[in-house]
KOLMITI-9343 format. One record per residue (C-alpha): residue number from 1; chain; z, y, x. Coordinates in Angstrom, 2 decimals, always signed. Example, Ala and Ser with C-alpha at 12.3 -4.5 7.8 and 13.67 -1.06 7.14 Angstrom:
<recs>
<1,A,<+7.80,-4.50,+12.30>>
<2,A,<+7.14,-1.06,+13.67>>
</recs>
This chain:
<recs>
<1,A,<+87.79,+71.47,+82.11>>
<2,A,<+89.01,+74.07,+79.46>>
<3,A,<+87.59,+78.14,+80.09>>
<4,A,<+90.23,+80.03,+81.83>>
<5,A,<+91.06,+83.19,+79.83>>
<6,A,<+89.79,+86.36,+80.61>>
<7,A,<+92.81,+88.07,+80.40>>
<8,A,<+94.52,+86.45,+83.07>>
<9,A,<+91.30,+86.49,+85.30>>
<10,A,<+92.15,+90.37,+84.49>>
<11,A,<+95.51,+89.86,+85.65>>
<12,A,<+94.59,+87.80,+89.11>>
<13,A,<+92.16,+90.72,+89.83>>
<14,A,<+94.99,+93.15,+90.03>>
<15,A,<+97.51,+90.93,+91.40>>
<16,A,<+95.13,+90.51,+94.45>>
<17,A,<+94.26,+94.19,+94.42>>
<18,A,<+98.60,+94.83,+94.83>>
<19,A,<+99.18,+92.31,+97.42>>
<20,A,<+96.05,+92.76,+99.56>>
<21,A,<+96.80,+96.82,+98.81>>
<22,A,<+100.22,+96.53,+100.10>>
<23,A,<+99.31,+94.24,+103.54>>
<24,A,<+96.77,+96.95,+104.54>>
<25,A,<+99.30,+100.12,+103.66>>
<26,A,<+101.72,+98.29,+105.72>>
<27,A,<+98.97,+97.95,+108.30>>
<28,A,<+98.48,+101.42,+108.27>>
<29,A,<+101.63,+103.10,+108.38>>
<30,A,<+102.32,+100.26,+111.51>>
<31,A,<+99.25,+101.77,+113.38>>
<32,A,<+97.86,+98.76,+113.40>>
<33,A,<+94.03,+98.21,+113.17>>
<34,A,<+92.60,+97.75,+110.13>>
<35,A,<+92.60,+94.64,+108.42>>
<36,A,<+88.65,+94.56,+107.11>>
<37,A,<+89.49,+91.34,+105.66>>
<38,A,<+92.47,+92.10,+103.45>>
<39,A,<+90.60,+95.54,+102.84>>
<40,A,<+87.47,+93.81,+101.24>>
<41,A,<+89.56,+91.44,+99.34>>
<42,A,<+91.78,+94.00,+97.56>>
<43,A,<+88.49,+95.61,+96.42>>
<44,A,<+87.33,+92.00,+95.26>>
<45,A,<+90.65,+91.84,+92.92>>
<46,A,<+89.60,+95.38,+91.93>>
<47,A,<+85.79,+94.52,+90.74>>
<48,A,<+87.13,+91.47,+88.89>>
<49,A,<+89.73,+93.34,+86.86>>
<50,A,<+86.75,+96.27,+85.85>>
<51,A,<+84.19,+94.02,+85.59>>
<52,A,<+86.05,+92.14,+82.59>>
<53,A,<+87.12,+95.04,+80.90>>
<54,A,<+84.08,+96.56,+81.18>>
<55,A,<+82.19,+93.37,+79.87>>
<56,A,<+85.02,+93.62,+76.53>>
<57,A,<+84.32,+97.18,+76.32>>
<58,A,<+80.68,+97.82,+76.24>>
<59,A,<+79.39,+93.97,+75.97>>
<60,A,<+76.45,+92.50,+77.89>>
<61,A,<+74.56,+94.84,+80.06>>
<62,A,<+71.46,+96.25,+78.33>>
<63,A,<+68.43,+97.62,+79.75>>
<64,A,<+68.33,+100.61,+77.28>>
<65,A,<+69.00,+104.62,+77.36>>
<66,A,<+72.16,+104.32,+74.55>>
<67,A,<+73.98,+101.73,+76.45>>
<68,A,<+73.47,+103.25,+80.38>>
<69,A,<+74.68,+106.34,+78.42>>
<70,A,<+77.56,+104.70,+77.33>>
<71,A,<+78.42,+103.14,+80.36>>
<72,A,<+78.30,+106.88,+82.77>>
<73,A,<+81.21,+108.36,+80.44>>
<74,A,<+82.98,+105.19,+80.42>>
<75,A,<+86.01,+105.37,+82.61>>
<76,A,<+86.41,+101.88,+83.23>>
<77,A,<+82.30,+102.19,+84.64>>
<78,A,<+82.81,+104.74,+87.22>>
<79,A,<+85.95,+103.14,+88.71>>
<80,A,<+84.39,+99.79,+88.74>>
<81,A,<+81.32,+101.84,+90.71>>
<82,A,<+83.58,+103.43,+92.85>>
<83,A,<+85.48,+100.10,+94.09>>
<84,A,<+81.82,+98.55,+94.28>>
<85,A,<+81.00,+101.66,+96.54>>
<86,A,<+84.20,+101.27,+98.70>>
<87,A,<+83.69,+97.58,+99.29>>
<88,A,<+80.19,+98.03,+100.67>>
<89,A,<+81.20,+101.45,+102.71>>
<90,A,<+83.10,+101.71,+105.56>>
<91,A,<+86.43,+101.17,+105.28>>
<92,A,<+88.78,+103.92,+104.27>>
<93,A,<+92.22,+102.61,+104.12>>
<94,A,<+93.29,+105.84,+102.03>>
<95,A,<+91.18,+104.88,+99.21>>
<96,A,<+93.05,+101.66,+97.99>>
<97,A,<+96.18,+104.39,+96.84>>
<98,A,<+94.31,+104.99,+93.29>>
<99,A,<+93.40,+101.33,+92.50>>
<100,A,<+96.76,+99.90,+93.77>>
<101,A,<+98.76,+102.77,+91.59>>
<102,A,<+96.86,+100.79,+88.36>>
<103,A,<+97.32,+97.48,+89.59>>
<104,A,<+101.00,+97.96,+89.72>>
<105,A,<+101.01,+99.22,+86.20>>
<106,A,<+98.83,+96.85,+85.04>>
<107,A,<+101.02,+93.69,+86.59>>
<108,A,<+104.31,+94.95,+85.54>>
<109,A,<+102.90,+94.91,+81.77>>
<110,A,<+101.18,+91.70,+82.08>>
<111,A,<+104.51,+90.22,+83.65>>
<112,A,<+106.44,+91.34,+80.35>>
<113,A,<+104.19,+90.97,+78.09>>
<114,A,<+102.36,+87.34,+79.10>>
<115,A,<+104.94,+85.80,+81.53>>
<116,A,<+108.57,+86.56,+80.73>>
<117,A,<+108.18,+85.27,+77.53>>
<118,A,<+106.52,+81.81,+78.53>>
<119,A,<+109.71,+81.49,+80.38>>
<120,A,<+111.82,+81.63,+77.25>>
<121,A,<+112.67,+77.72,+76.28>>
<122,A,<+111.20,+76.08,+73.18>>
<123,A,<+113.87,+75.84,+70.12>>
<124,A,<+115.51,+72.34,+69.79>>
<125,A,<+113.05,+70.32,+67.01>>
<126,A,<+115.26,+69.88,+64.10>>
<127,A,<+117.85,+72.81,+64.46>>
<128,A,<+118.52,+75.58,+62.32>>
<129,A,<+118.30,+79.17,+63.41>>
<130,A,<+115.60,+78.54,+65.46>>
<131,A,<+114.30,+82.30,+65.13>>
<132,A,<+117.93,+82.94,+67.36>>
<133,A,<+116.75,+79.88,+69.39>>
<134,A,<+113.95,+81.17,+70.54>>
<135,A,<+115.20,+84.54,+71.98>>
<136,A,<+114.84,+85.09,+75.31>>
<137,A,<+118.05,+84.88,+77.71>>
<138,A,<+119.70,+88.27,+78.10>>
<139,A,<+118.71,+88.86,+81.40>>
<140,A,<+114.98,+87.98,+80.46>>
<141,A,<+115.51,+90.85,+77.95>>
<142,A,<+117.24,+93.26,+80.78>>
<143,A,<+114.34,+92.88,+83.21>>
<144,A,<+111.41,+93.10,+80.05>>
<145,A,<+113.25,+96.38,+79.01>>
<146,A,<+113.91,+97.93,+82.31>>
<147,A,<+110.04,+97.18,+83.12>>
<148,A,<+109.13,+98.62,+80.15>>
<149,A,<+111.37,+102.09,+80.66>>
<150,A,<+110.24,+102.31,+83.95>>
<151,A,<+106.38,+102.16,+82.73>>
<152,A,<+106.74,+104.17,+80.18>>
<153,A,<+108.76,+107.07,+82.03>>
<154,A,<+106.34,+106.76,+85.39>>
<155,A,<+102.77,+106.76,+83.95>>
<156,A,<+102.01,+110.59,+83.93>>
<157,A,<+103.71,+110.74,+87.29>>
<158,A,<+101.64,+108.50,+88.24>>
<159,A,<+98.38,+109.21,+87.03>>
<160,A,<+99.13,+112.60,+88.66>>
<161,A,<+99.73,+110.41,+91.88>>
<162,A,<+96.47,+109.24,+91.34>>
<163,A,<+94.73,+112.74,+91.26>>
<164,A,<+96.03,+114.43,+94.10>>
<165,A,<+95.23,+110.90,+95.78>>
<166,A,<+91.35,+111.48,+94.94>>
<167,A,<+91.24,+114.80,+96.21>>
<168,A,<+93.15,+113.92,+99.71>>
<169,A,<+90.88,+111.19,+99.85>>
<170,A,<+87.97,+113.79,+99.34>>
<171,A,<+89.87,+116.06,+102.24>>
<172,A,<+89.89,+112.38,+104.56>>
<173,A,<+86.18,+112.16,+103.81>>
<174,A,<+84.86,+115.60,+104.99>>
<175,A,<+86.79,+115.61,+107.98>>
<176,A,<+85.25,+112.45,+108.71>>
<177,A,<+82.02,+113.74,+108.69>>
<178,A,<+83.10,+116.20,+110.94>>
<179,A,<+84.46,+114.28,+113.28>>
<180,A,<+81.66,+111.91,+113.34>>
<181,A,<+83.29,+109.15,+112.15>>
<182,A,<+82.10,+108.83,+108.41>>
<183,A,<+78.40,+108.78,+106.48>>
<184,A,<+77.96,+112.51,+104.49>>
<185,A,<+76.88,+110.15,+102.06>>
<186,A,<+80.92,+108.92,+101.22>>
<187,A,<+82.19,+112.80,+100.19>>
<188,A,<+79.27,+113.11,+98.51>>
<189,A,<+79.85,+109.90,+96.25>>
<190,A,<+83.78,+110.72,+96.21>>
<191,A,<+83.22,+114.71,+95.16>>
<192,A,<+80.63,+113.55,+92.56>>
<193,A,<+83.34,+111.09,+90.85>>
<194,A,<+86.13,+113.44,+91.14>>
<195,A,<+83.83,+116.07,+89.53>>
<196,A,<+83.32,+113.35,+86.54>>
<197,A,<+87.11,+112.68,+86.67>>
<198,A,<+88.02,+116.71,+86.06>>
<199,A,<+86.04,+116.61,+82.58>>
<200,A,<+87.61,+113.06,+81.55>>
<201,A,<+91.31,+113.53,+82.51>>
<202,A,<+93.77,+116.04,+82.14>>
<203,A,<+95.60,+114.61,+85.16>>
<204,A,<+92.81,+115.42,+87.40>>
<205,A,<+91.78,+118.81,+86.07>>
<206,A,<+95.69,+119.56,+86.36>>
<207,A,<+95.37,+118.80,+90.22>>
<208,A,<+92.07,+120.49,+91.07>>
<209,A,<+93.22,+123.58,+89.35>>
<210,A,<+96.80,+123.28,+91.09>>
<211,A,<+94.97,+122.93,+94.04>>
<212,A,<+92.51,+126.00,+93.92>>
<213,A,<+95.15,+127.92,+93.18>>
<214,A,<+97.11,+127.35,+96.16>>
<215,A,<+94.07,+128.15,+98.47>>
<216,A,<+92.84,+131.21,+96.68>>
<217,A,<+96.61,+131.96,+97.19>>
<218,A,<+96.60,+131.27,+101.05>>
<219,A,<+93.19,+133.10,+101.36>>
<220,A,<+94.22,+136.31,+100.59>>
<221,A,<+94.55,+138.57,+103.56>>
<222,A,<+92.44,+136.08,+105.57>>
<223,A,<+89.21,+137.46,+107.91>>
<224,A,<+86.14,+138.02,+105.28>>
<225,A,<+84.27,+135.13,+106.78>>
<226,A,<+87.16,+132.52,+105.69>>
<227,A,<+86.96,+134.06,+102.07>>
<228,A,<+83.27,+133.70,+101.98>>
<229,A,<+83.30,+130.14,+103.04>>
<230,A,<+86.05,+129.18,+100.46>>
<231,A,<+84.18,+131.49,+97.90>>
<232,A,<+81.07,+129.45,+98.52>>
<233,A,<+82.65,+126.25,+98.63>>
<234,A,<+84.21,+126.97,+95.08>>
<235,A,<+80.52,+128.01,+93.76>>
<236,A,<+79.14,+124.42,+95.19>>
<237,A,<+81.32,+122.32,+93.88>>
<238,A,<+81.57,+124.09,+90.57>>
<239,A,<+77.63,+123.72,+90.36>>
<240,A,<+77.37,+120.15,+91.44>>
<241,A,<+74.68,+118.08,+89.18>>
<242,A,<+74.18,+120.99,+86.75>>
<243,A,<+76.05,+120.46,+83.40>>
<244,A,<+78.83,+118.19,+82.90>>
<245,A,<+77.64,+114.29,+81.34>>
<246,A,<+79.85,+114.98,+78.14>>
<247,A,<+83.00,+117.38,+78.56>>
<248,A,<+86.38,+115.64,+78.19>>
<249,A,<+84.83,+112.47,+77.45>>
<250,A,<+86.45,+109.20,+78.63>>
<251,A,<+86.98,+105.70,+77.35>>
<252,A,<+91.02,+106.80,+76.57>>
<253,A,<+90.62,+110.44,+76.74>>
<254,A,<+93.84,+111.74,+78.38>>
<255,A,<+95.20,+108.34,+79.45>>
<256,A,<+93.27,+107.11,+82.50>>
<257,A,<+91.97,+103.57,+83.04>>
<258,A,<+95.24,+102.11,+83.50>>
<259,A,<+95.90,+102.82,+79.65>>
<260,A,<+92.37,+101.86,+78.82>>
<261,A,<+92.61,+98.70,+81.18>>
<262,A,<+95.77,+97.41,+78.98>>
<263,A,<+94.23,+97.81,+75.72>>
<264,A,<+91.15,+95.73,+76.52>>
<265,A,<+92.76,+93.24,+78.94>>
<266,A,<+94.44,+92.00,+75.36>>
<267,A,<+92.08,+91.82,+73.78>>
</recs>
């Protein structure tokens, strides 16, 4: 029985992260209760897709200081940790946004680059001009193009999707807690990664900083004891774990792991 290849393993992953993604959204916004199957499955897809690109990235696991320090700066890493962490928690429906914003990226590529052009028919054996031959039908070409526009002209809107998304799901977290309905462990977890997302991506630094802004903003005027509890807040968070791993560091500085994903899922 030939090996399947990795790369479309890759793609499966994030084909059942989208579908399972989209049944539980739907679920959601239907007030319906939530489907723990579908829920557990989407994360599946997700720790699939990571797990390959993190095995073509950094290579076998190794017991030793230079790879585990490889691995903590490594985008791919800390999202694959974070989906681990959401399939074993308690589910949050809110947290599937960020994982389901790559998969759709990462699908729509694989589709043009890996299926549409396995539809394109073999050249007759024996013709000439089989370089025109083998072109793909124009409306092959239409939808490859118009996937690759809309790609291309989405991805920072996207990616900024995808940082506001962490910090609401932050927001969901904490209120949880306060309401009794969620472990302080999960903001914890979430605050630390969103802390090692602002010094890997621009996207994310972009929304925290939007973000403060808009409170220190809305604080003004308010009672003392609302500025002190912001004020403090700010000083906590800023502090959290002491110094950051490696500033700016990421596996496709400035891209995301949806960028980073593509390049090793080919290779």
């Amino acid at each position: 029985m030939p090996a399947v290849d990795p790369h479309y393993l890759w793609a499966f992953g994030h084909g059942v992260m989208l579908v399972s993604a989209a049944y539980v959204l739907l679920q959601t916004v239907l007030f319906r209760p939530s489907p723990t199957k579908s829920y557990k499955l989407a994360f599946t897809g997700a720790l699939l897709s990571y797990s390959i690109v993190v095995y073509k990235s950094l290579g076998k696991p190794q017991l030793n200081q230079a790879w585990l320090r490889r691995a903590l700066v490594d985008e791919n890493v800390q999202y694959a940790i974070l989906a681990l962490y959401w399939w074993v928690a308690k589910p949050v429906n809110v947290s599937i946004l960020p994982f389901a914003t790559f998969s759709l990226f990462h699908c729509l590529t694989f589709l043009r680059t890996n299926i549409i052009p396995k539809l394109v028919p073999p050249p007759p054996q024996g013709t000439q001009g089989q370089a025109q031959a083998q072109r793909p039908p124009v409306f092959l070409e239409t939808i490859s193009r118009k996937i690759q526009l809309w790609v291309k002209s989405n991805y920072d809107v996207a990616m900024r999707f995808v940082a506001y998304c962490e910090l609401l799901i932050c927001v969901r977290l904490i209120l949880g807690v306060l309401t009794f309905r969620q472990s302080f462990i999960a903001p914890l977890f979430m605050v630390h990664f969103v802390r090692l997302r602002y010094h890997a991506s621009p996207f994310t630094k972009s929304a925290i900083t939007n973000v403060t802004s808009y409170i220190n903003n809305f604080v003004v005027g308010k009672p003392p004891v609302v500025q002190n509890v912001w004020n403090t807040l700010k000083r906590v968070i800023a502090t959290w774990g002491g110094a950051p791993l490696i500033a700016g560091q990421g596996q496709a500085q400035g891209q995301g792991p949806a960028a980073a994903q593509a390049q090793a899922g080919r290779r």
